[in-house]
N, C-alpha and C positions, 0 to 999 in steps of 0.2 A: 443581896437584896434584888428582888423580879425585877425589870424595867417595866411600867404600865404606862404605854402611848397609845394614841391614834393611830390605828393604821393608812396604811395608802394604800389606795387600790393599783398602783403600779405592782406592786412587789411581785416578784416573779413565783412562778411555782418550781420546788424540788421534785426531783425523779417520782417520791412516795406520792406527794401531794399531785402531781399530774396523773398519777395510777389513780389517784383515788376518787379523781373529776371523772374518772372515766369507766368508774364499776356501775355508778348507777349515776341516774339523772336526778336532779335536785327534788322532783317529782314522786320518784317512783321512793328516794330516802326518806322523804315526810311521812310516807303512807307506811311507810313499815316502820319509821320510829313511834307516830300514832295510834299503829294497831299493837306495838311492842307495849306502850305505855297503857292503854286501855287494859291488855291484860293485867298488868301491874297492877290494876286499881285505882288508876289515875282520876276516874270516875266520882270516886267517893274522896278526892281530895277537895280542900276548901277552895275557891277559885280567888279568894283574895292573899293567899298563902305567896310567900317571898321565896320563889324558886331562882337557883343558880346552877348552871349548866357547866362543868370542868370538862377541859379538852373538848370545846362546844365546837369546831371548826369551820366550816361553813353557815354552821348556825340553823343546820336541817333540824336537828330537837327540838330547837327553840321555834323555829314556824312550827312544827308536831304541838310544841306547848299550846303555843298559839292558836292552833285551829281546834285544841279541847275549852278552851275559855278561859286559859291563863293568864294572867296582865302584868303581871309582875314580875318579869323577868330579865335573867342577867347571865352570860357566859362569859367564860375563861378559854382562850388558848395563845396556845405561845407561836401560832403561824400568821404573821401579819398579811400572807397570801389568803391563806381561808379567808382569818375575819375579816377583810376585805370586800370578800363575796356577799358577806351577807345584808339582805337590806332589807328590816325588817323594824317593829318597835320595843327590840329587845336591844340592854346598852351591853355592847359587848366592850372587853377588855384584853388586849393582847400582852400576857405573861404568863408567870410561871406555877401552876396550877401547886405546888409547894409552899408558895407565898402568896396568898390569896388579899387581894386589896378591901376586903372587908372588915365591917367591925365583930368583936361576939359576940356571938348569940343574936343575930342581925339578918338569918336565913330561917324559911320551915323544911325545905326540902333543898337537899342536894345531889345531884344526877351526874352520872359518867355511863358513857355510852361508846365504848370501845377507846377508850383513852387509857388507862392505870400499864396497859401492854408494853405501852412505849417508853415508859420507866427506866433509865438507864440503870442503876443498882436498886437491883433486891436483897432485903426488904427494907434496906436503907428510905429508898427514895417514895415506896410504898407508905409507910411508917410517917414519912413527914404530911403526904398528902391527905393521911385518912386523919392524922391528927389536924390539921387543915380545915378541913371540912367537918368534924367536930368541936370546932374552936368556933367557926363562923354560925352554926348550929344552935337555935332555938331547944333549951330543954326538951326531948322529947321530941324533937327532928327527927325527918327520915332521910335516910340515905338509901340512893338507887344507884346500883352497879348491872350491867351487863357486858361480860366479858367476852374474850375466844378462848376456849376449853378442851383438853384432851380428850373429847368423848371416840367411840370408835366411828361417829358421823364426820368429824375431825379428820380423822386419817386417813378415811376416804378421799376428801376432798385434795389432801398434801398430796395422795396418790395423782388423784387427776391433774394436778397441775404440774405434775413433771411431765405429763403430756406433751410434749412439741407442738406436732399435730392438732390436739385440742383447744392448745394455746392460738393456735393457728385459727382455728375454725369457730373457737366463742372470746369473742372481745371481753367479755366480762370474767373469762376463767385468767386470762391473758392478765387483767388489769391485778385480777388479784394477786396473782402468782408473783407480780412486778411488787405488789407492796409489800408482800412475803420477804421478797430477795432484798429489798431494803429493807426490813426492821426487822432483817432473821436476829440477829444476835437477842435485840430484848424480845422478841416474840415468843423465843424459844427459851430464854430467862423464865418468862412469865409461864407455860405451860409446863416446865420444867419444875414445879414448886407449889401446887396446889396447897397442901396442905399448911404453908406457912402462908400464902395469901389467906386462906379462910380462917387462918388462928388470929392472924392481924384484923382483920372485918369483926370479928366476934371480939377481936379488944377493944374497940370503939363503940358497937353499937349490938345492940340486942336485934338478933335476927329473927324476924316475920316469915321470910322467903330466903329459901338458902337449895338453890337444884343447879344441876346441870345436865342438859340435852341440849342435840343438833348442833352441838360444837361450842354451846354459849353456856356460862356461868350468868345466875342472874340471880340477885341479891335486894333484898328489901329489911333494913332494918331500923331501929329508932337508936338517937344518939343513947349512949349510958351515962345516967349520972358520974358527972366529977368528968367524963371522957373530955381530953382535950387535947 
């Protein structure tokens, strides 16, 4: 069963989580999860709608929520270092996005935003979490995913950051290459396996939006009846 506590703002950051303080500025993440979600249609969502953020970690989506007119919101992650960071009027909960501290059918929307990656077993660990978040789901919920994806924009980028040199000369190729080298093993689970992530997403939920470019999977779709 998740442990769901209070975090403390002591908690220290790991190798990933200090790479990841330092790809971008809490700043420059809202505006690009903001402008990610506008495309999405965020727009034409209800603004009184019960949104909940899995693998939310510093809580950057959740200000993006926030500054479209969102009010009702909630995230999930299991780094009591992030959720620490975040200070906001969104209630965050530190556990395990598997075991979701909700009731059914208790949400309208549920958002992941580079989290499902770090997934120890596929499609084990997959399979618990999308049933998860169809469980917690309002008939007729939507689910938002956007991934990291094998596109050939993708293996440009693994290319450059075997760079030395590059790593050397852009702090932000550097940071990423560092959170690469720690979550290789599920990174490369995850892009290793397209096809059994999107058979799993299409079990749960009837897809609206279903592409992949510039390295990202991004997925919109409504729970399916009975999914749970």
């Amino acid at each position: 069963m998740a442990n769901f506590h209070s975090p403390s703002p002591s908690c220290g950051l790991d190798p990933w989580e200090a790479a990841y303080t330092r790809f971008e500025t809490p700043a420059q993440e809202i505006r690009k999860f903001a402008r990610r979600l506008d495309e999405l249609g965020a727009a034409d969502w209800p603004r009184a709608a019960e949104i909940v953020e899995l693998f939310c970690g510093r809580g950057n989506g959740l200000h993006a929520l926030s500054r479209l007119g969102f009010t009702r919101l909630e995230g999930v992650d299991l780094s009591a270092a992030l959720v620490a960071r975040y200070q906001g009027p969104a209630k965050l909960y530190v556990g395990d996005c598997r075991s979701l501290p909700f009731d059914n059918g208790s949400k309208d929307i549920v958002i992941v935003q580079g989290g499902l990656h770090h997934l120890k077993t596929l499609p084990d660990d997959l399979e618990r979490t999308l049933s998860e978040a169809a469980r917690v789901l309002r008939d007729d919920g939507r689910f938002v995913a956007v991934e990291p994806w094998l596109t050939s924009f993708l293996v440009f980028v693994h290319w450059v950051c075997q760079s030395r040199i590059t790593r050397r000369m852009v702090p932000k190729i550097d940071a990423l290459a560092t959170m690469i080298d720690h979550e290789r093993d599920t990174y490369e689970q995850w892009l290793g396996q397209p096809q059994i992530i999107v058979r799993l997403f299409d079990r749960f939920f009837s897809a609206e939006l279903s592409s992949s470019r510039w390295g990202k999977y991004v997925y919109v779709g409504r729970k399916r009846t009975g999914a749970r």
